[in-house]
Structure formats: C-alpha cells, structure tokens
N, C-alpha and C positions, 0 to 999 in steps of 0.2 A: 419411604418410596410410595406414590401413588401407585395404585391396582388398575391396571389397563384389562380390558376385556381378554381373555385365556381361553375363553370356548373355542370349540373345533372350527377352524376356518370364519374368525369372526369379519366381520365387514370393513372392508377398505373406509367409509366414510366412517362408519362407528366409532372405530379406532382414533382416527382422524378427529371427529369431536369430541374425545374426552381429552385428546392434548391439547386442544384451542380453548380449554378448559385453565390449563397451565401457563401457555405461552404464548404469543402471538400465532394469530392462524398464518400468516404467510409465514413464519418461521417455522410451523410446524408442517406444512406442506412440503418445506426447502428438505428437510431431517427425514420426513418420513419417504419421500423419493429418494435422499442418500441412503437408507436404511432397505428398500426397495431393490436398489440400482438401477431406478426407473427418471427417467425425467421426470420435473415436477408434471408437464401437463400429459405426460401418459393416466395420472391422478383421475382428473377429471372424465376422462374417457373410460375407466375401471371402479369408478365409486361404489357399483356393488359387488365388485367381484371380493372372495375370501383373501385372507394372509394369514401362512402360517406361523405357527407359536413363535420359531425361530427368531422369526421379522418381527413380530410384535414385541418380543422383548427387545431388542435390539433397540428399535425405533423408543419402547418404553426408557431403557437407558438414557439414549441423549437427550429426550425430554427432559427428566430429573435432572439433567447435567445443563442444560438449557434452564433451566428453572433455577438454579441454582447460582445463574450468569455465566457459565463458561460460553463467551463467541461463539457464533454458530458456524461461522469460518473455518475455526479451530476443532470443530463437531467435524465438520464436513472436509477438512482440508481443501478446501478447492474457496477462492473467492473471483470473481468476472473484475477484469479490470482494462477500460479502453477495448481492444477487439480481442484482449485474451482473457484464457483460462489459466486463473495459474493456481498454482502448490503455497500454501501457507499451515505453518503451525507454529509452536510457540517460541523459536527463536526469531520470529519476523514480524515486524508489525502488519496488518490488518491493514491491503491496500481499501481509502477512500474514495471516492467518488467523486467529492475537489479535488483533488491531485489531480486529475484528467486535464485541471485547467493549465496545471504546470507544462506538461504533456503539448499543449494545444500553441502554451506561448511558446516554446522549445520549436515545434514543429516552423511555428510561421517565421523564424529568424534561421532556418536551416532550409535554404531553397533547394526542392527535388532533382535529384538526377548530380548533384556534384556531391564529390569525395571531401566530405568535412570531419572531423574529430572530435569528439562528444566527450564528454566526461561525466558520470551519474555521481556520487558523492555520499555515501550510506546508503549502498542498494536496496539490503532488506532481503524483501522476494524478488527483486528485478525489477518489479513494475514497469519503472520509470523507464530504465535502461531497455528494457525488451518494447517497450511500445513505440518508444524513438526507431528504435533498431529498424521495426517493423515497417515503419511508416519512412523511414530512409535507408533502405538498402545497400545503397554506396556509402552511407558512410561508415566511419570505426567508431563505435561505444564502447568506453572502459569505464567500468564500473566497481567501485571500491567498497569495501566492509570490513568493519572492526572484527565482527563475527565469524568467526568457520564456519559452524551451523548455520546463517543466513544464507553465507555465500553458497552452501552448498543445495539449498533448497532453491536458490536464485540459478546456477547450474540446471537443476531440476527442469527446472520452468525454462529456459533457455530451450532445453530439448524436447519437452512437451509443448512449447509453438513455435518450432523448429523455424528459430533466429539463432542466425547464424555468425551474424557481424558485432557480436558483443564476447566482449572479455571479463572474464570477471577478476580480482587482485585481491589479494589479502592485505588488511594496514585500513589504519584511521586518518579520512581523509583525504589529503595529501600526500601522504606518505610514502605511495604505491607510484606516483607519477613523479619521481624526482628527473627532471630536466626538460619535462615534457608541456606543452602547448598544446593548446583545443580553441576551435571556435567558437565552442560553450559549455559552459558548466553549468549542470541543473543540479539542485539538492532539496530532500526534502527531512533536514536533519532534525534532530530532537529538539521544541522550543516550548515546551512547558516549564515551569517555575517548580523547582523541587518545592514539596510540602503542598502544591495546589493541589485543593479536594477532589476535583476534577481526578487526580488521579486515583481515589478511590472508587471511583464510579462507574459505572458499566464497562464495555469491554475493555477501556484503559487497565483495570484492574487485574487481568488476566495478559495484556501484552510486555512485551520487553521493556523494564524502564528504562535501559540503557536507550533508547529508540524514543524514549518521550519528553525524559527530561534534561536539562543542563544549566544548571548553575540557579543563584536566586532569583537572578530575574528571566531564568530560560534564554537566556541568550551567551551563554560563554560558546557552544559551538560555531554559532552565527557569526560571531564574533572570529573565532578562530578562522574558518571560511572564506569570510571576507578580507583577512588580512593576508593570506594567502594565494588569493585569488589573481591575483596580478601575475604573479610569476609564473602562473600556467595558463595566460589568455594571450593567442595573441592578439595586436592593434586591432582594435574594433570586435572583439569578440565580448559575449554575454555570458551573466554571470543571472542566476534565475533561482530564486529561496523561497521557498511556501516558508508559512511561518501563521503566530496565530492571530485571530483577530485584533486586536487591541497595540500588534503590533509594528505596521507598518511605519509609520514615524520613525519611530527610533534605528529602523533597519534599514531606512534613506537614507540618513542621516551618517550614520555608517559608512554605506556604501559612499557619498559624499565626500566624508573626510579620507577616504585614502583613494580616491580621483576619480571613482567612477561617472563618467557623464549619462545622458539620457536614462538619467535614476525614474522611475516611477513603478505605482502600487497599482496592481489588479483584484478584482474584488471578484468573490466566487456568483456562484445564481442566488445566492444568500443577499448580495451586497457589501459580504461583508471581508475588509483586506485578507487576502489569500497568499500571492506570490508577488513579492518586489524584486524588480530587477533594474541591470544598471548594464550600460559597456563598456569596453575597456580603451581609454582613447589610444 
C-alpha cells in the first residue's frame, strides 16, 4: 500500500497530489470528496485547508482499491445517471452514459400528459425505469430483475429520487408480466459474447456477469426478448434494445423475422449502433 502523507493536519491539495499520482486526477477528486462528504467542488475552494488522519486513510484506502481497478462507482456507491442520483454496488451494473440515449428514444415515443405502461426488462439499479418514470409521471413503469439484490438496490433509488410510479417484480424477463400489455418495452440486457476479453478488462471485471454476458455470440437474451416481445405489446407499441456495437444488423433482422415493422438502429455520440428498435404492427 502507498504511504500517503500522516502528519498532523496535512493539506487538502497535498494529499490530493500524491493520489493523482496513482489514479486518475478527476477520479481522485470524485473518492477524496466521498471520503470528505464534501462535494467535489467544495475541493477547490478548501485546497489549503488541513484533513485529519481519519480522512486521509480513509481516502488512502479507496485509492489503493481504485488502483487496483475496483469502480469508483462501486468506491463511492452512488453513480449520476439522466437527472438522478442513484445507489449502485456490486449486484448492479454500472449505469452508462449511452444508455441515456435508450432513455431519450423511450421518452420521444411516450407523449406527456397520457396514462401509458412501460415495461423496463433487467432493471439493475432502476436506471432506465426511474428516469422514464420521472420524465412521465402518469404513466405505470414495471420493471423486472432476475436479482433480489438488484431489485432491492433498484427499491433503494426509487426512494432516494422519490419516483413513485414504478414497480419493481421479481423473475427473468417476462416472466413477472404474464398476461400483461405495455406501449413499450425498453431493455438494456446482457449482450457481450461469453469468453470476450473485454470482459476482463476494466470495470467489466468487477460487475455482474450475469448483466454482461449471454450466450456465444451474446445474444441468446436478445434473442429471448425479442421472441417474446409480441405477446406483451400492444398494436403499435415499441420494443427498444441497447446492445453492442458491431451488433445492430443482426438484432434488425431479428426483430424483422418475427414481424416487427419500423425496425431501425440508433447510433450513440460515438456513431456507433447503440439501441435498435422496432413496433409492433
């Protein structure tokens, strides 16, 4: 374990540069305001004031643990996602910053002010389901997870940005909404390729693989999903899949053969295919 400064009352910036030493500087600002319970930018406005030993080890920890790869997410429980704060640790994946685009096309196919029924499809933390919720108030959000521990961190965040019009179910996938209709289905299911490197590698390595991966070519959930998907849409409602790069072809195509019309792929600020969607004629 690196030696952080231990003198009496050593300096907020001091401290601060021997872990920018370690890890990224905006990562280490993020850790050393959790370690604080200061906002990041109280930081800069205190950069000579002292912290005591307590704090410095504290903050010394999740550097080392940060250093070591563990998420800072997962350091800090808390990750920004759309206009909330929410609760994340290791039963939940690690909401993205694309996903927002899922979010954006969901929104614009559910006009404000009417009573619509949503469906989220591997919740996670909620994300998906609490930012709809938010941004449609009349409508009802039911949101499914394989996980108890998701669902219950997803609960969590529900209460913490007190949305109110979401449900959360226990069951994989579909399983939770037997006989049930929605005007749309959004997912943002596992679509990595079991054995890709990728899931060695930075925070993947640290999150749920149940949450990342599915089948050889990553797509047996999608797959599942999509064949499903009919008997819980009604006429004209949308069916809406993040998935990964390289994959939107194959997940038209999909959608395609079991009747989806107005199929097409959305590409994130990347360019590159994000979320395909389709409706249900």
């Amino acid at each position: 374990m690196c030696r952080m400064t231990t003198s009496p009352n050593p300096r907020l910036d001091a401290v601060l540069r021997q872990a920018c030493e370690r890890i990224e500087p905006a990562e280490a600002r993020l850790l050393l305001a959790h370690a604080l319970g200061k906002p990041v930018a109280w930081l800069y406005a205190h950069a000579d004031d002292g912290i005591d030993d307590s704090a410095v080890q504290d903050f010394t920890v999740l550097v080392e643990l940060r250093a070591a790869g563990e998420p800072v997410a997962y350091l800090t429980g808390r990750r920004g996602f759309w206009t909330l704060e929410l609760e994340v640790n290791a039963d939940t994946l690690i909401p993205r910053p694309e996903t927002e685009l899922l979010v954006e096309l969901a929104l614009s196919r559910l006009p404000a002010g009417m009573s619509v029924r949503v469906a989220d499809l591997g919740t996670g933390s909620g994300a998906i389901a609490l930012a709809i919720a938010k941004e449609r108030p009349q409508a009802k959000v039911i949101a499914t997870d394989a996980s108890e521990g998701a669902l219950a961190v997803a609960l969590r965040n529900a209460s913490l940005n007190r949305v109110a019009n979401v449900e959360f179910r226990h069951g994989s996938w579909f399983a939770p909404l037997v006989g049930e209709r929605f005007e749309l289905i959004a997912s943002n299911p596992p679509y990595i390729a079991e054995g890709d490197p990728h899931l060695q590698q930075g925070d993947l390595r640290f999150e749920p693989a149940t949450a990342l991966s599915s089948g050889r070519d990553g797509l047996d959930d999608i797959r599942e999903i999509v064949a499903g998907a009919g008997e819980h849409l009604i006429a004209g409602g949308w069916l809406l899949l993040e998935h990964g790069f390289d994959q939107g072809a194959l997940i038209r195509s999909l959608l395609e053969t079991v009747g989806f019309v107005e199929v097409t792929t959305e590409v994130d600020l990347e360019g590159r295919d994000r979320v395909t969607l389709g409706r249900w004629p």
